[in-house]
C-alpha positions in Angstrom: -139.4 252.3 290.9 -142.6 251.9 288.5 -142.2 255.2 287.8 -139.3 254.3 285.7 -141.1 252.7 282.8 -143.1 256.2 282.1 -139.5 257.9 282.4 -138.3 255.5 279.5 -141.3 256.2 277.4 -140.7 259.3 277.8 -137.4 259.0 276.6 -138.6 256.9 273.3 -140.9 259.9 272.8 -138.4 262.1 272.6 -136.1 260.4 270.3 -139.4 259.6 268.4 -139.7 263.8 267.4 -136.2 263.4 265.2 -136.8 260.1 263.9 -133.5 258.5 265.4 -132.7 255.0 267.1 -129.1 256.1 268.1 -130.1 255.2 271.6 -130.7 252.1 272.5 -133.4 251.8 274.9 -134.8 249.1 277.2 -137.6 247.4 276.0 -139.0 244.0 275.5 -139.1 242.4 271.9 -141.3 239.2 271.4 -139.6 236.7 269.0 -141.2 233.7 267.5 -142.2 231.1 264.8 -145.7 232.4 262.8 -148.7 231.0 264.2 -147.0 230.7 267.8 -149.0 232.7 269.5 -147.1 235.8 269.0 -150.2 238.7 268.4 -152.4 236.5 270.9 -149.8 237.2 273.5 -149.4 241.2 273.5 -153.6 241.1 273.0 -153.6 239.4 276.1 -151.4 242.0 277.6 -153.1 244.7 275.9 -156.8 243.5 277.0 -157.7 244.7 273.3 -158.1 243.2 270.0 -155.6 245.7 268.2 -153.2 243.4 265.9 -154.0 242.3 262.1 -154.8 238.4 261.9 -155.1 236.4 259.1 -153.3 233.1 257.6 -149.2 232.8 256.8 -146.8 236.1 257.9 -149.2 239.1 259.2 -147.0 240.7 261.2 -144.5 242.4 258.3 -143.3 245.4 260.0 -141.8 245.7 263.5 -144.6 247.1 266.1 -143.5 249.4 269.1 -145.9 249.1 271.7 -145.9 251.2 274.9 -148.0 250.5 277.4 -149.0 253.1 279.8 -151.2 252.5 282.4 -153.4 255.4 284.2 -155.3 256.3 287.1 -159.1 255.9 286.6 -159.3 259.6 287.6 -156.7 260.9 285.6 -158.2 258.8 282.7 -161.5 260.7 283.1 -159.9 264.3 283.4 -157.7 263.7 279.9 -161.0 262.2 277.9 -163.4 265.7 279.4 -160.0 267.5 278.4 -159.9 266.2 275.1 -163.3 265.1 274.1 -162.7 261.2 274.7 -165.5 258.7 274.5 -163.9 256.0 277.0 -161.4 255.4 279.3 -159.1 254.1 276.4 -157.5 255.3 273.5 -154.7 254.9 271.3 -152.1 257.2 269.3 -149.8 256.7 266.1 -146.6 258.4 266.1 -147.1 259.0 262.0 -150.8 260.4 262.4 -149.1 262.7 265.0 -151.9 263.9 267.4 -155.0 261.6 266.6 -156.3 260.1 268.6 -158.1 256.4 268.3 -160.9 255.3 270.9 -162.2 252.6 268.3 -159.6 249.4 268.9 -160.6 248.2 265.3 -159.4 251.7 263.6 -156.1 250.9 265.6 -156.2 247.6 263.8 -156.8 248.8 260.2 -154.6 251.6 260.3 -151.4 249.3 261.7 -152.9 247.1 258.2 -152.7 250.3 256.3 -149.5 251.5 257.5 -148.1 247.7 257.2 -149.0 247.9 252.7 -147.8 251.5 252.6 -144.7 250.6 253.3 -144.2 246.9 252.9 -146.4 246.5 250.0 -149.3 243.8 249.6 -147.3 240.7 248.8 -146.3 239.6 252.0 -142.8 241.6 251.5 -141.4 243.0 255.3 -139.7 245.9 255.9 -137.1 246.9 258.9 -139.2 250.7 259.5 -141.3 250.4 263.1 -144.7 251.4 263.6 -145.3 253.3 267.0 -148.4 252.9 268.7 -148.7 253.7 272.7 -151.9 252.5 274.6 -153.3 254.4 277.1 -155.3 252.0 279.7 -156.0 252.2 283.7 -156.0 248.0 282.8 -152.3 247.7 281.7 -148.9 247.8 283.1 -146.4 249.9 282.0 -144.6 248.5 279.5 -142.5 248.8 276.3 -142.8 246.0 273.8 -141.7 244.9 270.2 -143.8 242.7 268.1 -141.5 241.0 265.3 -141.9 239.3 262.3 -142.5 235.5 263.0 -139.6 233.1 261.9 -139.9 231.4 258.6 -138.3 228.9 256.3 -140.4 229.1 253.1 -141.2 232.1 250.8 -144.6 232.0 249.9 -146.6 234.0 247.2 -144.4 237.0 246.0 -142.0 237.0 248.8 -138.3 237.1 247.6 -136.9 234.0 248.0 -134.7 235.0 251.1 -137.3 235.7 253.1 -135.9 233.5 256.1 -132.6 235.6 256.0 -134.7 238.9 256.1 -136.9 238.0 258.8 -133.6 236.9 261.1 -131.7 239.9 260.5 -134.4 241.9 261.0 -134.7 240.1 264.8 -131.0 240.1 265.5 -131.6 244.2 264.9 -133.7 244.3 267.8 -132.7 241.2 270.2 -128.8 242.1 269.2 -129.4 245.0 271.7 -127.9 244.2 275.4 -130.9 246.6 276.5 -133.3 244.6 275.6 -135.3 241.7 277.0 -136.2 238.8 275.1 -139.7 236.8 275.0 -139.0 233.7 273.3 -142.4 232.3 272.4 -143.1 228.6 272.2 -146.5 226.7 271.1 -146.9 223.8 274.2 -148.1 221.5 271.6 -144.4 221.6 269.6 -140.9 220.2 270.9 -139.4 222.8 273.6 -136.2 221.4 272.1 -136.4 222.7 268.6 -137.6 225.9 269.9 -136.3 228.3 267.0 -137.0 231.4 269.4 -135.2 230.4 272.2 -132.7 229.4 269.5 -132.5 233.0 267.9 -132.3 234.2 271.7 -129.6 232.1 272.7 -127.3 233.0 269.4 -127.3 236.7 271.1 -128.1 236.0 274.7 -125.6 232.9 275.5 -125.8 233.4 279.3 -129.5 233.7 279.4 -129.4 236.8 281.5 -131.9 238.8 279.4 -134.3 235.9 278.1 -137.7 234.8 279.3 -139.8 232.2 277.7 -143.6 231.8 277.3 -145.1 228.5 276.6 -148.7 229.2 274.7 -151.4 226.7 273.5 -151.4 224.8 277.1 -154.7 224.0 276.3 -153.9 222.3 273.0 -151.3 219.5 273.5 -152.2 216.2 272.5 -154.5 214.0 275.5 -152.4 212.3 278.0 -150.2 214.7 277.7 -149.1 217.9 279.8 -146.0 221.0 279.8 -145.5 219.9 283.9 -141.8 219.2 282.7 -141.4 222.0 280.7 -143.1 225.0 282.9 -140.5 223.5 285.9 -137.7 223.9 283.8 -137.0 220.4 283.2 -137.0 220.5 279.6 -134.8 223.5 278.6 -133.8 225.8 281.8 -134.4 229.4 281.5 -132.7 232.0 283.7 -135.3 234.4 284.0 -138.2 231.6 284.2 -141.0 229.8 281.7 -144.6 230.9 281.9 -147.2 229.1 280.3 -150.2 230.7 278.7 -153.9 230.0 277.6 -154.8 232.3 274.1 -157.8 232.5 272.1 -158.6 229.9 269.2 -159.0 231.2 265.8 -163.0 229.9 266.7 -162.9 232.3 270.2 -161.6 235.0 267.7 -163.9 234.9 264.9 -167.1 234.2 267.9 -165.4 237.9 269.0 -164.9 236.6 272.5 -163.3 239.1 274.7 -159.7 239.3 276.0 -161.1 240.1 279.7 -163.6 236.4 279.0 -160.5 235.0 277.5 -158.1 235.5 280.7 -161.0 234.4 283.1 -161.1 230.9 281.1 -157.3 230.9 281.3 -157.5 231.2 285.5 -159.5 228.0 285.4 -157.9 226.1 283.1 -154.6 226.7 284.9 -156.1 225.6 288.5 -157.7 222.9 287.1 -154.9 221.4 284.8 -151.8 222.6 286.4 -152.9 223.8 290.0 -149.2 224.1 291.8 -148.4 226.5 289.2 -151.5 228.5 288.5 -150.0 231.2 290.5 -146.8 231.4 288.6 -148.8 231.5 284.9 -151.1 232.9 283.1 -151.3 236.3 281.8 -151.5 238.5 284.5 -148.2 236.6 286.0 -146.8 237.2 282.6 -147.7 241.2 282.8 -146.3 241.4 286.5 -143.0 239.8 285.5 -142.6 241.6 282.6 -143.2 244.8 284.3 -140.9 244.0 287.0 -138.0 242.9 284.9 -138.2 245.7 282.7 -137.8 248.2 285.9 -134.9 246.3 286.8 -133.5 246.4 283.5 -134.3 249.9 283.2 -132.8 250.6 286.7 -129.1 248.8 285.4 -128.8 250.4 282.3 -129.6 254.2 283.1 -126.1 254.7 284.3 -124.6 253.7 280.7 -127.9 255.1 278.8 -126.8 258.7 281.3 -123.0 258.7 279.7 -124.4 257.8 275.9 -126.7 260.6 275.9 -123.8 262.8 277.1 -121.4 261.8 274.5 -123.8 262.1 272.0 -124.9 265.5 273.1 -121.1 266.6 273.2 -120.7 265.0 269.5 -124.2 267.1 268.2 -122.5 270.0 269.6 -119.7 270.2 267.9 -121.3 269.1 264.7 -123.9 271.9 264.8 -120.6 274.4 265.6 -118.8 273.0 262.3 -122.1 273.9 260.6 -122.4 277.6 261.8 -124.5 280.0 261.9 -126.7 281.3 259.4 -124.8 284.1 257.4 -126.0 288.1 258.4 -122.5 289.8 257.5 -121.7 288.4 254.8 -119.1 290.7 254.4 -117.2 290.0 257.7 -118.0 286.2 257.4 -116.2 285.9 253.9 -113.0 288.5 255.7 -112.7 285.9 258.7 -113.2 282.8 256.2 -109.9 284.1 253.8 -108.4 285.3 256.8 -108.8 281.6 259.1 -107.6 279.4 255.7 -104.5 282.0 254.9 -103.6 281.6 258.9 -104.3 277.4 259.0 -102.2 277.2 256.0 -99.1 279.0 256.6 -99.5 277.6 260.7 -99.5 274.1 258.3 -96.0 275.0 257.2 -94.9 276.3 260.7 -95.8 273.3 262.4 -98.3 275.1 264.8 -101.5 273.6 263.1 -104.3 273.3 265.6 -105.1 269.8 263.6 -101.5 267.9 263.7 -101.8 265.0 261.1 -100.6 261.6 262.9 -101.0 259.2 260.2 -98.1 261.1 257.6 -96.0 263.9 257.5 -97.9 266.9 256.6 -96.9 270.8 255.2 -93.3 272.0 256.9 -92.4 268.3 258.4 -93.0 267.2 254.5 -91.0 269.7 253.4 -87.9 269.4 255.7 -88.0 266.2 255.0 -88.1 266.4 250.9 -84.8 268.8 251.6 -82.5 266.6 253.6 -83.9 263.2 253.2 -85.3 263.1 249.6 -82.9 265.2 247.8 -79.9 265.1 249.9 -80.1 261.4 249.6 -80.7 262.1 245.7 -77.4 264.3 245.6 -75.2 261.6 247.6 -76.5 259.0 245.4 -74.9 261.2 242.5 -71.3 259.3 241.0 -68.9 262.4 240.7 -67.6 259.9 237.7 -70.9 258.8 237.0 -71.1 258.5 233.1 -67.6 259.1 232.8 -64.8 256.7 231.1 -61.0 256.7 231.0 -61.8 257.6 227.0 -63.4 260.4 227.7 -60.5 261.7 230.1 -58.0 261.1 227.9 -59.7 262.1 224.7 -60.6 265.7 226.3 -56.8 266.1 227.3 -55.9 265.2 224.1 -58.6 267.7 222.2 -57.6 270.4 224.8 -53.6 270.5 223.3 -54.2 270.9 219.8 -51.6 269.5 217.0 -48.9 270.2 219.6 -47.8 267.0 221.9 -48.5 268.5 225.8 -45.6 268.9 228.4 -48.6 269.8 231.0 -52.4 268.5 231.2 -54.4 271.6 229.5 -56.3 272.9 232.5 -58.9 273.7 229.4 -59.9 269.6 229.9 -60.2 269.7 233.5 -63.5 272.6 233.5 -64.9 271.2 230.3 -65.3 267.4 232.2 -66.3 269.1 235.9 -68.7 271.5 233.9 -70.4 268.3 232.5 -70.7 266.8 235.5 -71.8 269.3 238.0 -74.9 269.9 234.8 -76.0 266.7 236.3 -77.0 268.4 239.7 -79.8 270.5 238.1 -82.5 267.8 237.5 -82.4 266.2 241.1 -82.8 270.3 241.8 -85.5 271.3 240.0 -87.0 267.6 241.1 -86.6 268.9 245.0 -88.5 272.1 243.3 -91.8 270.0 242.1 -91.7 268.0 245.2 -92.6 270.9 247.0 -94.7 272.9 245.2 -96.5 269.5 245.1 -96.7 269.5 248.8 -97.9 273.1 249.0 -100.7 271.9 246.9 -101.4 269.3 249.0 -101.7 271.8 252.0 -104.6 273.3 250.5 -107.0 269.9 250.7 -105.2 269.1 254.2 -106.8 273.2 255.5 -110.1 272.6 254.2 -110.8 269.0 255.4 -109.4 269.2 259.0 -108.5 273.2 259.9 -111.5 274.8 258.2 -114.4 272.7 258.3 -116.3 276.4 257.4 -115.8 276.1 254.1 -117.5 273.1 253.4 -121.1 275.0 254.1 -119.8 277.1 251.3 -118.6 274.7 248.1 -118.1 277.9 246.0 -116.0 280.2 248.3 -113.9 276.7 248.4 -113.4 276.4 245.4 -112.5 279.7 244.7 -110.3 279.9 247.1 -108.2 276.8 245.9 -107.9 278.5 242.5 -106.6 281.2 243.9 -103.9 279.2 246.1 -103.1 277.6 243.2 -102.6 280.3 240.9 -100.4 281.8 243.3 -98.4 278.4 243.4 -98.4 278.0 239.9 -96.7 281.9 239.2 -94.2 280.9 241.8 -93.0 278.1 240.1 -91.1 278.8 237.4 -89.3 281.9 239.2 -88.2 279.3 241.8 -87.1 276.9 238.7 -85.5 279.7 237.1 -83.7 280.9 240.8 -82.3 276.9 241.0 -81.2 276.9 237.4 -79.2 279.7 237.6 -77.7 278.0 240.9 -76.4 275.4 239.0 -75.4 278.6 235.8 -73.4 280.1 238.6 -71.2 277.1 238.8 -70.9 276.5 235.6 -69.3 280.4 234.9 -66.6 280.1 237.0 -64.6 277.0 238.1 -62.7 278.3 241.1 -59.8 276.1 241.4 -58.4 278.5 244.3 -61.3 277.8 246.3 -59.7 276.8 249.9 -61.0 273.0 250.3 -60.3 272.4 246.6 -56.3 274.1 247.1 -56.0 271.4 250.0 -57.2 268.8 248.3 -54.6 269.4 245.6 -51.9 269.6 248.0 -53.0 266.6 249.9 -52.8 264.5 246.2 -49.5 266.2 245.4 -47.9 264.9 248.3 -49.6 261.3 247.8 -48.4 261.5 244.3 -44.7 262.6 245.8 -44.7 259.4 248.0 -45.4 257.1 245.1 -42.7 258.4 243.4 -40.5 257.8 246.2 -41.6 254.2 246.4 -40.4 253.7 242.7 -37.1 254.9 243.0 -36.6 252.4 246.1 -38.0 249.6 244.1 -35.7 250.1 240.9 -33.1 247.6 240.2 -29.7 247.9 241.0 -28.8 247.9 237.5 -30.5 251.4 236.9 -27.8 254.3 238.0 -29.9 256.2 241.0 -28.2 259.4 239.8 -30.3 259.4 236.5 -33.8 258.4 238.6 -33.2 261.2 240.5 -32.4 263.5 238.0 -35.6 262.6 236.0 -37.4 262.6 239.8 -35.5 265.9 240.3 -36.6 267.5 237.7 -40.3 266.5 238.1 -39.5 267.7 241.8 -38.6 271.0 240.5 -41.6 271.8 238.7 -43.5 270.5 241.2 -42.0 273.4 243.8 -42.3 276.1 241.0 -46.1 275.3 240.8 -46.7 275.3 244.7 -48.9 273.1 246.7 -51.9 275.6 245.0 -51.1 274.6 241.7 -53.2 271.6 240.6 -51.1 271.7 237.5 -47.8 271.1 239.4 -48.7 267.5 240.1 -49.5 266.7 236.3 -45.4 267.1 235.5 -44.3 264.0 236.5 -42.7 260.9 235.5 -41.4 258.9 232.3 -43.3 256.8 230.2 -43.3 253.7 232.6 -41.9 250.2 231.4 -44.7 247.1 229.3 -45.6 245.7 232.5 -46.6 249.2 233.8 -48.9 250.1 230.9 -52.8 249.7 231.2 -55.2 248.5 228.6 -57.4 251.1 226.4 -59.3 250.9 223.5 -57.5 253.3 220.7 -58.6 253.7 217.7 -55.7 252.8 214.6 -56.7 252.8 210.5 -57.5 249.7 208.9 -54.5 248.1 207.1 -54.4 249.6 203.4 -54.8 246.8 200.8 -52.0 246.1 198.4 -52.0 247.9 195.0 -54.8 250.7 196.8 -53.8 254.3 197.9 -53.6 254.7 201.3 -56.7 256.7 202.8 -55.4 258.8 206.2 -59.1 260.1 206.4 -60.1 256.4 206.5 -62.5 255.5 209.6 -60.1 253.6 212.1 -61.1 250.9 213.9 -60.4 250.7 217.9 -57.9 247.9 218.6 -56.4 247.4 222.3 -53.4 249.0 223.6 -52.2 249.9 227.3 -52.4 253.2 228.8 -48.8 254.3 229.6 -48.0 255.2 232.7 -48.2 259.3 232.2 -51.4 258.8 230.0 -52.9 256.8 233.7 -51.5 259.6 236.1 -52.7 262.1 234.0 -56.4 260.7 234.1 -56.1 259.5 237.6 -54.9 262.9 238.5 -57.8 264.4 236.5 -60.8 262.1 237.9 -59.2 262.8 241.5 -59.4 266.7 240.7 -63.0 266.5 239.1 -64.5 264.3 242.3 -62.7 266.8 244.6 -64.4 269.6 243.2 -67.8 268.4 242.4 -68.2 267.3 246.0 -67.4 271.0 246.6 -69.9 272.3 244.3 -72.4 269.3 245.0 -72.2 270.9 248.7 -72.9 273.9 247.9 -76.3 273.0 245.8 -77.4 270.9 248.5 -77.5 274.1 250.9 -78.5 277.2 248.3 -81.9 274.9 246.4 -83.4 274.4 250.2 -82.8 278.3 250.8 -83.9 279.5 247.3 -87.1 277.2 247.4 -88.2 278.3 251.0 -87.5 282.3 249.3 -88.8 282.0 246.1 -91.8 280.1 246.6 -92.5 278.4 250.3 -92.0 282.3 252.1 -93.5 283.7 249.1 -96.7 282.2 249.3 -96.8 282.5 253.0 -96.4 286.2 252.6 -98.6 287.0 249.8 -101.5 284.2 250.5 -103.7 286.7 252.9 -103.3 289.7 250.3 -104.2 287.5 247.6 -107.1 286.3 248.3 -108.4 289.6 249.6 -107.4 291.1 246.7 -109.1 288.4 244.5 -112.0 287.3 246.5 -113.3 290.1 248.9 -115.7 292.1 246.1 -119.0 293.6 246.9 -120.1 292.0 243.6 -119.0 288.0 244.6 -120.3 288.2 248.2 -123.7 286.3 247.1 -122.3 283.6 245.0 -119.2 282.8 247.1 -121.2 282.8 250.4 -123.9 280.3 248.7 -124.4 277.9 251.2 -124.7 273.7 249.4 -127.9 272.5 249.4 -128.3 270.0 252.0 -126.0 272.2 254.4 -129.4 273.9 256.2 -131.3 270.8 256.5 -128.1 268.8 258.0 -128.2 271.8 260.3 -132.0 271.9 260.8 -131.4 267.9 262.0 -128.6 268.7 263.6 -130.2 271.1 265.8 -133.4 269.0 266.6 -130.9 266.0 267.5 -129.3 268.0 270.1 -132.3 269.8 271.6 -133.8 265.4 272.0 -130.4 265.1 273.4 -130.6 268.0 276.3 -134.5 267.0 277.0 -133.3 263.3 277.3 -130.7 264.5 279.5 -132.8 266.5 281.5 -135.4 263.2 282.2 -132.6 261.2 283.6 -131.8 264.4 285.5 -135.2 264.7 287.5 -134.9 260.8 288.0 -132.2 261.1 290.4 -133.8 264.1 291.9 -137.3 261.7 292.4 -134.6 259.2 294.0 -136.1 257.0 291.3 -132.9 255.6 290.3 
């Protein structure tokens, strides 16, 4: 199981080559105040002096550190192979191949790298350095050195320097795969420990956090960490080691990490002898080592299935991309040829991209035909707009200077013409709507059906120009088709249409009955004989005119008594003024007076004629605007789409420009391409881990 430390470092290099963190490997990230002891730690690890020192913040970028330890043998083939002085070296992922056997060079380039990017004013920046060690005298491990915690700016560090630095640790610690070393000076309260603070906020259950106690050897006299190495203090799941670093004095005296770790051995049998064998660096190395294998060894299972996925998702990407253009000829044919099909399978319903949030292309436009404007139509008063004036005044202009026996049929067409003219706006409305959707078809092809078109941003473009060119000349033939629908109306009124002849006869015979009621409620005082005889007579015209007739039902009646007269506003002259001319040309005024009874049978007889038929004609738009819009401009554009944009884009002379791929469309693809290759070799590591029984 060792093994599996070199298999994840293998892994990081990997994902190193293309830059990206979207895998979240195990590794171990040290967290800490400044000045706890942080850099001293991972020296110790390291058995080199390799990090920058100095006073306040040093560490200002985040540090990748892998370990990787070597066989003395193998260590000596690689430095005759390469030309190595040593049996150490070091490598920079930026500086690519150098290679570093001077441990101070390490050090000034991490300080060079550190300013390039961070600046010189204490500034920190979220970008990691990578530096891997090769040593036969280390362990294999992954670790990341952090900023150290802070509260105060100082110099020209922005003033939220604190929040910064935090977020910057919750980016790493944040990570379930990786272990946290919460480091603790001895010589401060365990219980105001803001690293195993930080570690707790993200790690509640302590299942991924181990802390190390440094500065043993620098707590006040009379004082020791017994309680707080046992646990006592603040319990730790995965265990407290303490540790014995370096003083600045050691450092500056350039005593050596190896001299350092021997001192630490005696101190620790000498001050805490129970526990020397359970601290102290070496115990630190072993335990980190083993807890990242076992780490390692839970999460390959979930790290196996992410790089999948991911692989699956780069795959598809880079097929949205495509290939680099040869034929441009046949690419630009099968481009026109794949929108023309994804649009008209967008009105058909058989899109292979179904929209799930709205309704989308034919589903829209079934729906604008029954639901929006047969909703519209119903919504239409057959009276709407229309008073018991304007009835009674068009009878009246329809006779002339002559007094009427019958109602002049003249005023029944010119008040159904008005109001079937109001059909033709909710018409040409249901026309916009769709065009409108049609339009909208166009975006709805290129974002989700033809994801081609986006490497080419003119072809596009020209291609919705030429969609909507095409809708645009369709739209006022299909206006012009649904305005003559409603002309074809208006030229004829067919009173002998069947539905409008029953509806005549049906009123006749309602009329008929009312009559009848009348004469049974007339007084005894009134002869019957002459009732009947005026009923007669309006009985006889009635049968000469026939159920057909609509006019038969209008000869009816006698002017009804006072009580049966309705109100209406008539308009009289003004009363002349004594010793004046009377003026018959004078403007009357309107005055009230009561319909009489003929004058309300005629205009109830009219308005029940004029809903009768508009609910005819109202019927009959509602079913020929659906059909004319789908011929005229929905089957239209279906039909001619494909020829259209042949016959507009596919030119020898527009091949170049239309097939002009954007700018950042090879470089996405370039990435694209590199991501999935890291993808497959990642796979193939975990691959020849279960082959190795390593896992």
């Amino acid at each position: 199981m060792e093994a599996l430390i070199p298999v994840i470092n293998k892994l990081q290099d990997v994902f190193n080559t293309v830059g990206a963190d979207i895998i979240q490997l195990p590794q171990i990230a040290v967290v800490g105040t400044q000045s706890s002891g942080k850099s001293s730690v991972l020296e110790n690890l390291v058995g080199r002096d390799i990090l920058p020192r100095g006073t306040g913040i040093v560490t200002r970028r985040p540090l990748i550190l892998q370990l990787v330890h070597i066989d003395p043998d193998d260590c000596r083939k690689t430095s005759d192979e390469n030309g190595i002085e040593g049996e150490e070296w070091g490598k920079f992922l930026h500086t690519k191949n150098k290679i570093y056997t001077d441990f101070e060079e390490i050090r000034q380039e991490i300080e060079t790298e550190t300013e390039r990017i961070s600046g010189n004013n204490k500034g920190i920046s979220d970008e990691p350095i990578h530096l891997k060690i090769f040593s036969p005298h280390v362990v294999n491990l992954t670790l990341v050195d952090l900023p150290g915690i802070t509260k105060l700016p100082v110099g020209d560090q922005p003033k939220d320097i604190e929040i910064q630095i935090r977020e910057l640790i919750y980016k790493y610690i944040a990570n379930p795969n990786c272990i946290i070393l919460a480091v603790t000076a001895a010589n401060t309260d365990m219980a105001t420990s803001e690293a195993l603070k930080v570690a707790r906020e993200v790690d509640p259950d302590g299942r991924r956090t181990l802390a190390v106690v440094t500065k043993l050897d620098l707590m006040d006299a009379g004082t020791d960490a017994m309680d707080v190495l046992m646990g006592r203090v603040i319990p730790v799941k995965l265990g407290i080691i303490g540790v014995v670093n370096r003083s600045q004095l050691d450092i500056n005296q350039k005593k050596l990490v190896a001299d350092a770790i021997r001192d630490e051995y005696a101190f620790l049998q000498k001050k805490y002898p129970s526990l020397a064998n359970r601290n102290g660096t070496k115990y630190l190395a072993r335990t980190l080592n083993r807890l990242l294998m076992h780490h390692i060894r839970d999460c390959l299972p979930e790290l196996k299935t992410r790089i999948n996925v991911l692989a699956s998702q780069y795959q598809s990407l880079l097929n949205s991309y495509g290939e680099p253009v040869e034929d441009k000829s046949s690419t630009l044919l099968q481009l026109i040829t794949k929108f023309a099909a994804e649009y008209c399978h967008t009105i058909e319903g058989t899109a292979k991209y179904i929209e799930t949030t709205e309704l989308c292309g034919g589903a829209r436009i079934c729906y604008i035909f029954h639901e929006t404007f047969g909703r519209t139509l119903e919504s239409v008063d057959p009276l709407g707009g229309l008073t018991t004036i304007d009835v009674l005044t068009a009878i009246r202009n329809a006779t002339g200077p002559r007094p009427a026996l019958f109602v002049p049929e003249v005023s029944f067409e010119l008040l159904v013409k008005r109001q079937v003219k109001r059909l033709e706006d909710p018409s040409l409305r249901c026309v916009e709507l769709v065009h409108e959707e049609m339009q909208r078809i166009i975006q709805h092809c290129s974002n989700y059906s033809t994801q081609e078109l986006l490497r080419f941003p003119k072809l596009h473009d020209a291609i919705v120009e030429v969609v909507t060119s095409l809708l645009r000349k369709r739209l006022p033939v299909t206006n012009e088709m649904v305005h003559n629908l409603v002309a074809i109306e208006l030229a004829y009124i067919n009173t002998k249409h069947p539905d409008f002849a029953d509806a005549c006869g049906l009123m006749n015979n309602n009329i008929e009955e009312q009559r009848r009621n009348r004469m049974r409620d007339l007084p005894s005082a009134v002869p019957r004989d002459k009732a009947a005889a005026g009923g007669s007579q309006s009985g006889s015209e009635q049968t000469d005119g026939g159920t057909g007739n609509w006019r038969g039902m209008l000869r009816k009646g006698e002017d009804g008594s006072a009580g049966d007269r309705a109100m209406l506003q008539y308009p009289l002259s003004s009363s002349p003024q004594k010793g004046h001319a009377v003026n018959l040309l004078d403007v009357p005024v309107p005055v009230s007076r009561k319909l009489s009874a003929r004058e309300q049978r005629d205009c109830e007889v009219i308005e029940r004629l004029i809903k009768s038929y508009f609910l005819i004609v109202r019927k009959n738009i509602q079913d020929s605007v659906p059909k004319a819009v789908m011929h005229f401009l929905v089957n239209h554009v279906k039909d001619c789409l494909q020829s259209e944009l042949v016959g507009q884009l596919y030119k020898t002379g527009l091949l170049d420009d239309l097939l002009t791929e954007s700018e950042d469309m090879a470089q996405r693809r370039t990435e694209a391409a590199d991501m999935l290759k890291a993808l497959q070799k990642a796979s193939q590591v975990i691959a020849e881990i279960r082959e190795t029984h390593l896992w």
